[in-house]
BALOBA-1460 file (C-alpha; in Angstrom, 3 decimals):
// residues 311
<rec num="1" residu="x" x="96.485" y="153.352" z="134.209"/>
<rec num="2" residu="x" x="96.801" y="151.691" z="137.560"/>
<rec num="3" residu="x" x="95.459" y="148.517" z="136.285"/>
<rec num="4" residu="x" x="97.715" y="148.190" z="133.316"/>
<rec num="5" residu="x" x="100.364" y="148.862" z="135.660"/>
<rec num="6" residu="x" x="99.769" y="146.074" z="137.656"/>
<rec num="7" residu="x" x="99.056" y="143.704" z="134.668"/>
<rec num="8" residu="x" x="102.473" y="144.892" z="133.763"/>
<rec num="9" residu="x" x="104.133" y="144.123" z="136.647"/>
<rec num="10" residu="x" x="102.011" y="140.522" z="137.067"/>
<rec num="11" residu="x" x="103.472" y="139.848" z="133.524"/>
<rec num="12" residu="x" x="106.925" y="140.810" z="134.458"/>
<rec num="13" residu="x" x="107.345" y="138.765" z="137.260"/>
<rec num="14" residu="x" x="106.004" y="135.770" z="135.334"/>
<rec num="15" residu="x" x="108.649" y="136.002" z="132.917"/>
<rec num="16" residu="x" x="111.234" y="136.609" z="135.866"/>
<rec num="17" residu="x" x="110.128" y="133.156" z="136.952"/>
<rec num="18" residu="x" x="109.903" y="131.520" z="133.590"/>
<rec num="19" residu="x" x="113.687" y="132.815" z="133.135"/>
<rec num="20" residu="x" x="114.753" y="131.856" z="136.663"/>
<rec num="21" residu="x" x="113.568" y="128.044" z="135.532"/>
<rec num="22" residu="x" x="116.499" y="125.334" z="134.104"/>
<rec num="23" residu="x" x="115.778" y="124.584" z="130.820"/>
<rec num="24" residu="x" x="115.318" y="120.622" z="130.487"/>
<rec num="25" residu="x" x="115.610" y="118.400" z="127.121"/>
<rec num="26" residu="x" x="114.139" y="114.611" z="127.050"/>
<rec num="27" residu="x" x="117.257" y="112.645" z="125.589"/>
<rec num="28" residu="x" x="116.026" y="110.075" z="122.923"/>
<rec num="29" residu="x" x="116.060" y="106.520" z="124.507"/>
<rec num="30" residu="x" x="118.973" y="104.302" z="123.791"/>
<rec num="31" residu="x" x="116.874" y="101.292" z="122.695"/>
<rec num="32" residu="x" x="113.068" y="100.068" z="123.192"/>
<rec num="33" residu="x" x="113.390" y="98.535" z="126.459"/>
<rec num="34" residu="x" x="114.765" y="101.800" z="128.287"/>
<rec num="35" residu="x" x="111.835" y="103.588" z="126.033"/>
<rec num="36" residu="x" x="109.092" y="102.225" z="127.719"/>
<rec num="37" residu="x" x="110.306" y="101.915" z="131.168"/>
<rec num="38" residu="x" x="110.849" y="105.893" z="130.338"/>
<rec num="39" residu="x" x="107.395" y="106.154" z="129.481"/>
<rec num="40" residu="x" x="105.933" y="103.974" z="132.572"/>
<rec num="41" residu="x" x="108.122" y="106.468" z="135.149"/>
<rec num="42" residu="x" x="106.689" y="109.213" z="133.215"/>
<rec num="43" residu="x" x="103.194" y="108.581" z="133.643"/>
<rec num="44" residu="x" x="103.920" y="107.633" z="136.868"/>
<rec num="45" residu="x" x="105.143" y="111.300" z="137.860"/>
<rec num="46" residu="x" x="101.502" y="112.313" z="136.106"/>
<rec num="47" residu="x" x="99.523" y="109.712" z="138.017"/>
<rec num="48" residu="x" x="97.437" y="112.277" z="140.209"/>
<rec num="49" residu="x" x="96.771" y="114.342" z="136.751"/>
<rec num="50" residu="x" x="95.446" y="110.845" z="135.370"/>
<rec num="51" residu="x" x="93.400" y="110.599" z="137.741"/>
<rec num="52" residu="x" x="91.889" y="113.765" z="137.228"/>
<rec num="53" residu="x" x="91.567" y="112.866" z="133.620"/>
<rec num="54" residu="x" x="89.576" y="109.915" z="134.347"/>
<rec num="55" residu="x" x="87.451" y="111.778" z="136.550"/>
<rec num="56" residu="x" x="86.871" y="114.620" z="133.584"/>
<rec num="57" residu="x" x="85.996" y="111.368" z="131.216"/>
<rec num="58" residu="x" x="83.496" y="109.926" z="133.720"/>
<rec num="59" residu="x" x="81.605" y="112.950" z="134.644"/>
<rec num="60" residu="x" x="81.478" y="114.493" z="131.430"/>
<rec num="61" residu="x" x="80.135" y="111.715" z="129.893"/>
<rec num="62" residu="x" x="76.965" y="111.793" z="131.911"/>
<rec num="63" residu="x" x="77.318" y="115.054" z="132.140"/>
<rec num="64" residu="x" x="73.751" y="117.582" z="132.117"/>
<rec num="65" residu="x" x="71.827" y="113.721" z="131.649"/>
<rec num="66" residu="x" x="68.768" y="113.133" z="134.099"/>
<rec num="67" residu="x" x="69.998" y="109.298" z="134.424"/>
<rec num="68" residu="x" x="73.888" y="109.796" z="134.896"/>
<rec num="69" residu="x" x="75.498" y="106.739" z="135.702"/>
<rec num="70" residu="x" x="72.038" y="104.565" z="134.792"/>
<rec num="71" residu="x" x="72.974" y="104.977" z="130.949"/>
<rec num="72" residu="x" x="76.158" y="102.279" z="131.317"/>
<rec num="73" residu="x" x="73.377" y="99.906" z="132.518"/>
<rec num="74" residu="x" x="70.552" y="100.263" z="130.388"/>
<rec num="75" residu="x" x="71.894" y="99.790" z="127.061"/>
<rec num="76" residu="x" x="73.819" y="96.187" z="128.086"/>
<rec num="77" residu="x" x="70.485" y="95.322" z="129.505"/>
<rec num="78" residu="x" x="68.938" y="96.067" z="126.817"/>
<rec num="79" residu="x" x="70.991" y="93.691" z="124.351"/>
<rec num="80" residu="x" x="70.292" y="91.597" z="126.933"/>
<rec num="81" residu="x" x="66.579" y="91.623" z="126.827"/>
<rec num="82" residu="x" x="66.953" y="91.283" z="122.863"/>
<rec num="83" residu="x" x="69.891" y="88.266" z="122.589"/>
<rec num="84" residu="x" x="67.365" y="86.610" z="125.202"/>
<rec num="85" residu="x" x="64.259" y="87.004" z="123.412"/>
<rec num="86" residu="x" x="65.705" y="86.514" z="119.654"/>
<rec num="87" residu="x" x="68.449" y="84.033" z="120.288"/>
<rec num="88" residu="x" x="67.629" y="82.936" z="123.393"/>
<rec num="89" residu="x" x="63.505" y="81.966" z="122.773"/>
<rec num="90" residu="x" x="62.244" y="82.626" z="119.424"/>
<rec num="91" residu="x" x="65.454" y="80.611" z="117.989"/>
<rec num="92" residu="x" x="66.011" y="78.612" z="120.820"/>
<rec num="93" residu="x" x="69.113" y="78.416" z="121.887"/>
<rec num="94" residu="x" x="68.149" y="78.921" z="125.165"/>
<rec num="95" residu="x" x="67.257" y="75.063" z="125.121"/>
<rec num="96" residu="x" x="70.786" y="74.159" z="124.725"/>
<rec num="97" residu="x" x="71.996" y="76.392" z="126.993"/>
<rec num="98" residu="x" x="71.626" y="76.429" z="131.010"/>
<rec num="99" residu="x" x="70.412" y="79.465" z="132.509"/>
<rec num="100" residu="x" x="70.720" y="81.581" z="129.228"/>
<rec num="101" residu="x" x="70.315" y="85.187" z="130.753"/>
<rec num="102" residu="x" x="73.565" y="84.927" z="132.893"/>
<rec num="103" residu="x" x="75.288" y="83.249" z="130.303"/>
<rec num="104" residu="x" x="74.809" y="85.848" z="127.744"/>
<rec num="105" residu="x" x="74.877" y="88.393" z="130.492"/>
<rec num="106" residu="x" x="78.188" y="87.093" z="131.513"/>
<rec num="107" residu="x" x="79.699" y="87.304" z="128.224"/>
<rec num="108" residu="x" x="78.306" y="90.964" z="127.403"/>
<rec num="109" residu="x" x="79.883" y="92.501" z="130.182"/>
<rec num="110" residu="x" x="83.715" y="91.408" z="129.829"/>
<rec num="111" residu="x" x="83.248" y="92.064" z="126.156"/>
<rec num="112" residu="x" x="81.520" y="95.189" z="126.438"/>
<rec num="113" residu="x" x="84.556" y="96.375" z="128.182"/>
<rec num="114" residu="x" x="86.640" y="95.055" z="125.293"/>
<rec num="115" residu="x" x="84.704" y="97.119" z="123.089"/>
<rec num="116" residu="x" x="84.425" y="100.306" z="124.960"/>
<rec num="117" residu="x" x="88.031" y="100.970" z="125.738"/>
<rec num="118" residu="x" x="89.333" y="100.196" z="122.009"/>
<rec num="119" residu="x" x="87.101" y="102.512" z="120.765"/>
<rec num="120" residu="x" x="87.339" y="104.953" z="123.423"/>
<rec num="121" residu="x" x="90.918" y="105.002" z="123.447"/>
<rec num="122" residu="x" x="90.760" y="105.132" z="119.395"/>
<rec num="123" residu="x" x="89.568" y="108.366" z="119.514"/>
<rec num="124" residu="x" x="91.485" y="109.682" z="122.807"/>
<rec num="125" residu="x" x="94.356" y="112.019" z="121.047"/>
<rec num="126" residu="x" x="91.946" y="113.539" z="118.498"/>
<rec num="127" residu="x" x="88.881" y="114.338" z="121.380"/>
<rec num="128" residu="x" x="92.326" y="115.787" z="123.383"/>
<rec num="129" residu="x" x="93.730" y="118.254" z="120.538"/>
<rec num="130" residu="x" x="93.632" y="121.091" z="122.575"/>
<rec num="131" residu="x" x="96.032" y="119.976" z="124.969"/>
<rec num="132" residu="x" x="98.292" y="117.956" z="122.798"/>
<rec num="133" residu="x" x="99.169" y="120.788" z="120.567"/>
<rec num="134" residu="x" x="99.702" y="123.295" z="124.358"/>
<rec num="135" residu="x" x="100.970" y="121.454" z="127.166"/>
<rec num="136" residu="x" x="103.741" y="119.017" z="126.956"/>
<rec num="137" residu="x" x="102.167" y="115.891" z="128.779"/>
<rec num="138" residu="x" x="103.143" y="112.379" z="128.517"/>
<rec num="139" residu="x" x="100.381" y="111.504" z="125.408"/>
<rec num="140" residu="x" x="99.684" y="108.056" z="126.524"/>
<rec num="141" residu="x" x="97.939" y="109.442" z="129.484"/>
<rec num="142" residu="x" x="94.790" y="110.550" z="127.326"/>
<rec num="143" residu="x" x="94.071" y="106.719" z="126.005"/>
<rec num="144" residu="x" x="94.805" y="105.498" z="129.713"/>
<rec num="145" residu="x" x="92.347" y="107.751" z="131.096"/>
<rec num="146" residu="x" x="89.771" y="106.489" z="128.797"/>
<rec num="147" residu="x" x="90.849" y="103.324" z="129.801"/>
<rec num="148" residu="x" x="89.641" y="104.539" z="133.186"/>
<rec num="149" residu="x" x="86.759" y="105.551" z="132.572"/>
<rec num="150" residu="x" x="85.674" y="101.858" z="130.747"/>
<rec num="151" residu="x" x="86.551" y="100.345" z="133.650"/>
<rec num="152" residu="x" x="84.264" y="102.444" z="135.678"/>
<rec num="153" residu="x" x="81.404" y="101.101" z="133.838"/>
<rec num="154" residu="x" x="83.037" y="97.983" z="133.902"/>
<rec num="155" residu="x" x="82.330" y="97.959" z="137.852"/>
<rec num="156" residu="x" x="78.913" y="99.008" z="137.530"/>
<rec num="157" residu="x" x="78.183" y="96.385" z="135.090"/>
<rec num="158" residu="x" x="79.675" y="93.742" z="137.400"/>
<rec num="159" residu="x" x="77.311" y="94.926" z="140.257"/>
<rec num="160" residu="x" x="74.648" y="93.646" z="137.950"/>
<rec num="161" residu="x" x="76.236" y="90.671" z="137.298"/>
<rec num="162" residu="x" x="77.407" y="89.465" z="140.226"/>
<rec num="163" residu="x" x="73.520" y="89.744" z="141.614"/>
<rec num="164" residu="x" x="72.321" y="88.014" z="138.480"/>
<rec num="165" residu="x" x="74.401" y="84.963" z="139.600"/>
<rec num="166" residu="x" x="74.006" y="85.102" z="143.097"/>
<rec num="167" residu="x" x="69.690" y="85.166" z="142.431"/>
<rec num="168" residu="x" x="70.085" y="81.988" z="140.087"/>
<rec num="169" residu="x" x="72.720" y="79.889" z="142.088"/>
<rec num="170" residu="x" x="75.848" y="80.655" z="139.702"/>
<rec num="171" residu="x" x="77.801" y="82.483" z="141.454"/>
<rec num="172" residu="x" x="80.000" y="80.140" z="144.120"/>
<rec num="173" residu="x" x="83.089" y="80.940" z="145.925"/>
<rec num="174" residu="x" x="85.991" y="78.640" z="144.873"/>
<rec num="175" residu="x" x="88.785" y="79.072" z="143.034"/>
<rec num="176" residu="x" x="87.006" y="78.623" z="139.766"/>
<rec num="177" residu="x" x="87.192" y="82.307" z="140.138"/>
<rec num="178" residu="x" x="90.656" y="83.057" z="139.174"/>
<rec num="179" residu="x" x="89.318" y="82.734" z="135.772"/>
<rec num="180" residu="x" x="87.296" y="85.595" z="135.978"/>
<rec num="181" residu="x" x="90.262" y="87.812" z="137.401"/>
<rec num="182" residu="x" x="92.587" y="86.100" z="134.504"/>
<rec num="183" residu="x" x="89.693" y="87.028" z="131.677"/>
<rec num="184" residu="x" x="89.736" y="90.575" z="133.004"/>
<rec num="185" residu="x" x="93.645" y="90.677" z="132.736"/>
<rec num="186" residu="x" x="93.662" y="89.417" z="129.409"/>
<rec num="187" residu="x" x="91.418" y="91.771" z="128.418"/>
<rec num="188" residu="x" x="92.554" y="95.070" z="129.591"/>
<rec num="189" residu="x" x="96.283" y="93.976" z="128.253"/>
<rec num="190" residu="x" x="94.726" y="93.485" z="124.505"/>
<rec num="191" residu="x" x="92.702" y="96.435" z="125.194"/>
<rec num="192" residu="x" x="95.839" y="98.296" z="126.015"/>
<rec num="193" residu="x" x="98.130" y="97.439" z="123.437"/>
<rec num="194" residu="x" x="95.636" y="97.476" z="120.684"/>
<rec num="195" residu="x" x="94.371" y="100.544" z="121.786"/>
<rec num="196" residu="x" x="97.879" y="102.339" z="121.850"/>
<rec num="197" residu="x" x="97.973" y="101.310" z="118.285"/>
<rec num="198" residu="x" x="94.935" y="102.369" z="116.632"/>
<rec num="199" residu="x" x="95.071" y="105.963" z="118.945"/>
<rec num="200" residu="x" x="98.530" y="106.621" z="117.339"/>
<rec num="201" residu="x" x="97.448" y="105.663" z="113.821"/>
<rec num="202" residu="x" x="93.756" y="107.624" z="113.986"/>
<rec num="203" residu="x" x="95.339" y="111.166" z="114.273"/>
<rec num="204" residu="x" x="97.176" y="110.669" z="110.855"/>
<rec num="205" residu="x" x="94.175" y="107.798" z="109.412"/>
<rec num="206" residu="x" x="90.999" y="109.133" z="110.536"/>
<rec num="207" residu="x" x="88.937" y="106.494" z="109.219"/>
<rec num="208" residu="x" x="90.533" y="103.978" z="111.760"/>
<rec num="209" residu="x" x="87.754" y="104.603" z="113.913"/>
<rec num="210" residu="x" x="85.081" y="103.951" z="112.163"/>
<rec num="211" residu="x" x="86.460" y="100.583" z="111.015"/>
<rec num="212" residu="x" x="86.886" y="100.075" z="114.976"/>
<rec num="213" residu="x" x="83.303" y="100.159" z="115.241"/>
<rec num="214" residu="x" x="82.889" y="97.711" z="112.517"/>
<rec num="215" residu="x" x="85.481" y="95.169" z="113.718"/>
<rec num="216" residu="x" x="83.764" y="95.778" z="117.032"/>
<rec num="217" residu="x" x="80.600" y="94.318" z="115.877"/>
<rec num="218" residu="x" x="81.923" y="91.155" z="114.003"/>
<rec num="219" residu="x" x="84.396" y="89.770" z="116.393"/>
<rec num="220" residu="x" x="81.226" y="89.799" z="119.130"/>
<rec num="221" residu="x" x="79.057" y="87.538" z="116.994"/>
<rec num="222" residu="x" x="82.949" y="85.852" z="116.592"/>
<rec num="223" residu="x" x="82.984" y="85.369" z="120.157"/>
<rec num="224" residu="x" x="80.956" y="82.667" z="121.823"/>
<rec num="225" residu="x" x="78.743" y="85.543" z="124.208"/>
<rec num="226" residu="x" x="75.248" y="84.550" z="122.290"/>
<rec num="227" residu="x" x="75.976" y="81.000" z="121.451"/>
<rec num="228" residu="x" x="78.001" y="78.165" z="122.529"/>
<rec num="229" residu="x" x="81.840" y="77.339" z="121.331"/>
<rec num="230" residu="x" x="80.853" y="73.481" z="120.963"/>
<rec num="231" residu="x" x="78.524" y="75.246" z="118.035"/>
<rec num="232" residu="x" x="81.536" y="76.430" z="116.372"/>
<rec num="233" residu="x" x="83.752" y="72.983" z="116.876"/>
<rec num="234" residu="x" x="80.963" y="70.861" z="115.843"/>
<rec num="235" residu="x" x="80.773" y="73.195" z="112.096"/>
<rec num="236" residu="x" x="84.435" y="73.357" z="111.867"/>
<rec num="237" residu="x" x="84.189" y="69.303" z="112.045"/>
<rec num="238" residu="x" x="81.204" y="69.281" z="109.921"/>
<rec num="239" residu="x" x="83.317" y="71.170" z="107.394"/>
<rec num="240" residu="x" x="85.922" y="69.569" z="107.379"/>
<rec num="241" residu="x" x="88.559" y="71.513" z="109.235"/>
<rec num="242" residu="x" x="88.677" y="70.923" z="112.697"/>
<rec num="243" residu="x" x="91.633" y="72.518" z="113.419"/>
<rec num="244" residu="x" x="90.071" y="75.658" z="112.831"/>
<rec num="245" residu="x" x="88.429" y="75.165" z="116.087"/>
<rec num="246" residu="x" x="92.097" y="75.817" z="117.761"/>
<rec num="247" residu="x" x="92.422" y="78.686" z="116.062"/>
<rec num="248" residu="x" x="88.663" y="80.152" z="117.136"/>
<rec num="249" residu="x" x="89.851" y="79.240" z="120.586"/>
<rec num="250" residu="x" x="92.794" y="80.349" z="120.820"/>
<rec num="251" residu="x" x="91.233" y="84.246" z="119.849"/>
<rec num="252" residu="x" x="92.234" y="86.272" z="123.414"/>
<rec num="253" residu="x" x="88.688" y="87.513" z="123.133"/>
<rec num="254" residu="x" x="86.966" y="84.100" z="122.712"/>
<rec num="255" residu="x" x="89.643" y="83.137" z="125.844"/>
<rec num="256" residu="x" x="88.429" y="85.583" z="128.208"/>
<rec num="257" residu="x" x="84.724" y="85.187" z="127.210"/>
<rec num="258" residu="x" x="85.182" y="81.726" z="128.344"/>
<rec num="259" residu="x" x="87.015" y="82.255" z="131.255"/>
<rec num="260" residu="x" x="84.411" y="84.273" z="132.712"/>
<rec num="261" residu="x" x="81.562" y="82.016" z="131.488"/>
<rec num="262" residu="x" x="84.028" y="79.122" z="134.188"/>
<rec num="263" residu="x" x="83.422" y="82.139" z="136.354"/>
<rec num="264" residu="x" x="80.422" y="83.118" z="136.618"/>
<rec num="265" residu="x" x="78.018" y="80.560" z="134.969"/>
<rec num="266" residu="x" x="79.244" y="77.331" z="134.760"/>
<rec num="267" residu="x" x="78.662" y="76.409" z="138.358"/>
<rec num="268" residu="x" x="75.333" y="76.343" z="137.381"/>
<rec num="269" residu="x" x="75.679" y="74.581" z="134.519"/>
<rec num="270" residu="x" x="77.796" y="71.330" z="135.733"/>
<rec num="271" residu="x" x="77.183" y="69.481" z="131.672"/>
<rec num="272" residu="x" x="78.994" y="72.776" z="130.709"/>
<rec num="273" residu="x" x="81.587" y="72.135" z="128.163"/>
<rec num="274" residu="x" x="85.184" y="74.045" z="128.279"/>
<rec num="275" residu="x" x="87.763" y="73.609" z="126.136"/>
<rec num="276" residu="x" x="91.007" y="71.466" z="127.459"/>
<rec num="277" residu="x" x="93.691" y="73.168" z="129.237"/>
<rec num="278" residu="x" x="91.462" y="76.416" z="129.409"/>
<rec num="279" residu="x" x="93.950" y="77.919" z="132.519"/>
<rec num="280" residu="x" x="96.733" y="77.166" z="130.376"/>
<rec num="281" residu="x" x="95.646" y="79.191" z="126.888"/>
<rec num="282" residu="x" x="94.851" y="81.884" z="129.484"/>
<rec num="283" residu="x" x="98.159" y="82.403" z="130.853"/>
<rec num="284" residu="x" x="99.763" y="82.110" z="127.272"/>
<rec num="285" residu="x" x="97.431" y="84.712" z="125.662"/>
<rec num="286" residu="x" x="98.614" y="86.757" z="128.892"/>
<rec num="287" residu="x" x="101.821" y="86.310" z="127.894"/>
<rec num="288" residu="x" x="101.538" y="87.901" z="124.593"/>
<rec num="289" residu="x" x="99.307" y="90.499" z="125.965"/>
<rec num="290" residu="x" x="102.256" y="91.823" z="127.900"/>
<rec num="291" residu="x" x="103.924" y="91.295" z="124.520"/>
<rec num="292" residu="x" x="101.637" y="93.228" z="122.809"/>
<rec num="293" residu="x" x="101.367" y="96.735" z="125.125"/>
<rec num="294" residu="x" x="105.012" y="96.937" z="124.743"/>
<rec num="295" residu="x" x="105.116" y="96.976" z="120.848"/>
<rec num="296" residu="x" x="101.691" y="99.274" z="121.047"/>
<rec num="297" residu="x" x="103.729" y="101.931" z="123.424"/>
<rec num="298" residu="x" x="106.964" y="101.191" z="121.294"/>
<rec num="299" residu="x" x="104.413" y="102.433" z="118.197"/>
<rec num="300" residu="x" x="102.643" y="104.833" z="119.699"/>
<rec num="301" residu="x" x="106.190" y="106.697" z="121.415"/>
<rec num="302" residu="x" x="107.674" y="106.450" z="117.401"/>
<rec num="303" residu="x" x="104.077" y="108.576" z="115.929"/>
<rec num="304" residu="x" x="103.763" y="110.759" z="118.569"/>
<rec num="305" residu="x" x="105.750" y="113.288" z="117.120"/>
<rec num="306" residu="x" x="103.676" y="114.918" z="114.938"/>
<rec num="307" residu="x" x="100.479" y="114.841" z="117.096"/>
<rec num="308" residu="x" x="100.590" y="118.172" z="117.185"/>
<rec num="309" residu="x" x="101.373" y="119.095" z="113.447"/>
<rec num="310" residu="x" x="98.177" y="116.346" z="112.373"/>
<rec num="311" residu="x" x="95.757" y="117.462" z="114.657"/>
């Protein structure tokens, strides 16, 4: 009896606390703009708990594996290998392209981080179901911390990279650079706002993520990663319809690709072609990458409400 008691009395002094607390409501935002700064402070009280979250999604993903970390290597290096030896020899592209390995090397690493966080964060809110039908928590903190997590790779990837470049003479300090930084921006805003988005709309559409995966896989070989853009201008021309080549540009994606190709590879390529202006599309797309994580949290805040009744 003397432990019930005291589970009795642990229990009663938990509600005395729970009772002594004020009861607090979140008011409804007046309009969209004081919305999402509501949501930014908000995850900003929860940064340390992101943190943790992005810990959680790092460790667990390697978690009980003999190679750990090794596994966000291996399988880029493996397309690698593949892109080379298809694309690169037996079709030989590599002939029309300088130093073929970093190029593809350099545009399979920005877009693998592309890829990973959209479909990571895809799937965020339904892999988190436990805690968003328990705890009240900010929700967009479960696609951020994926977020985290693809940028973790991200680094590890870059390691690779970086040496790549620095073995074949690519990789020069200048400010040439700034388009790497710019390609990495542009990039983690689409990621973010796009991501937001299809979260929000898998928990009530669950077959959002598997069309992710399929979208995934067309816009790479829509990006100019295993083959050059002039390929795609001089078709367009061929076709007819240049001005679809403005339009192929002008793809954030394609954008970032080649900003990190000015980056990382063209320094040893000096007949490399870019397109015109390439700084300016940059900062545009950025633009309306800020844009687009607004109306992503603006659509994510207004389906959030039934999380919990979907999942």
């Amino acid at each position: 009896m003397t432990y019930f008691n005291e589970m009795q009395q642990v229990a009663d002094e938990r509600m005395r606390r729970l009772a002594s607390l004020e009861l607090t409501t979140r008011e409804k935002p007046k309009n969209a703009v004081s919305g999402f700064i509501t949501a930014i402070k908000e995850l900003r009280e929860h940064r340390d708990l992101l943190g943790l979250l992005v810990r959680r999604e790092v460790v667990g993903r390697y978690k009980d594996s003999v190679l750990g970390f090794a596994w966000s290597l291996i399988r880029p290096l493996t397309q690698l290998l593949i892109y080379y030896l298809v694309m690169g020899q037996f079709l030989g592209a590599a002939r029309s392209i300088e130093n073929f390995a970093v190029y593809i090397f350099t545009g399979l690493t920005l877009y693998s981080l592309f890829s990973e966080t959209l479909t990571a964060m895809t799937g965020s809110i339904i892999a988190n179901a436990g805690l968003v039908k328990k705890v009240y928590l900010p929700r967009e903190i479960f696609p951020l911390a994926t977020l985290g997590s693809s940028l973790f790779n991200f680094v590890l990837q870059m390691v690779i990279l970086i040496a790549a470049a620095a073995f074949t003479g690519s990789l020069t300090f200048g400010w040439h650079l700034m388009y790497g930084l710019v390609a990495v921006v542009i990039i983690l805003l689409y990621g973010t706002g796009l991501g937001l988005i299809l979260a929000s709309t898998n928990v009530y559409f669950r077959d959002v993520q598997y069309l992710v995966e399929v979208l995934m896989m067309l816009l790479m070989w829509f990006s100019p990663i295993v083959y050059s853009w002039t390929f795609v201008h001089d078709a367009f021309v061929s076709f007819g319809v240049p001005w679809l080549t403005e339009v192929y540009i002008n793809n954030p994606v394609t954008l970032a690709v080649l900003g990190f190709q000015m980056a990382f590879w063209s320094p040893s390529s000096p007949t490399a072609e870019f397109p015109p202006e390439l700084m300016t599309r940059m900062g545009v797309s950025i633009i309306f990458g800020l844009l687009l994580v607004w109306i992503g949290q603006r659509i994510f805040a207004r389906l959030q409400g039934n999380f919990a009744q979907e999942l």
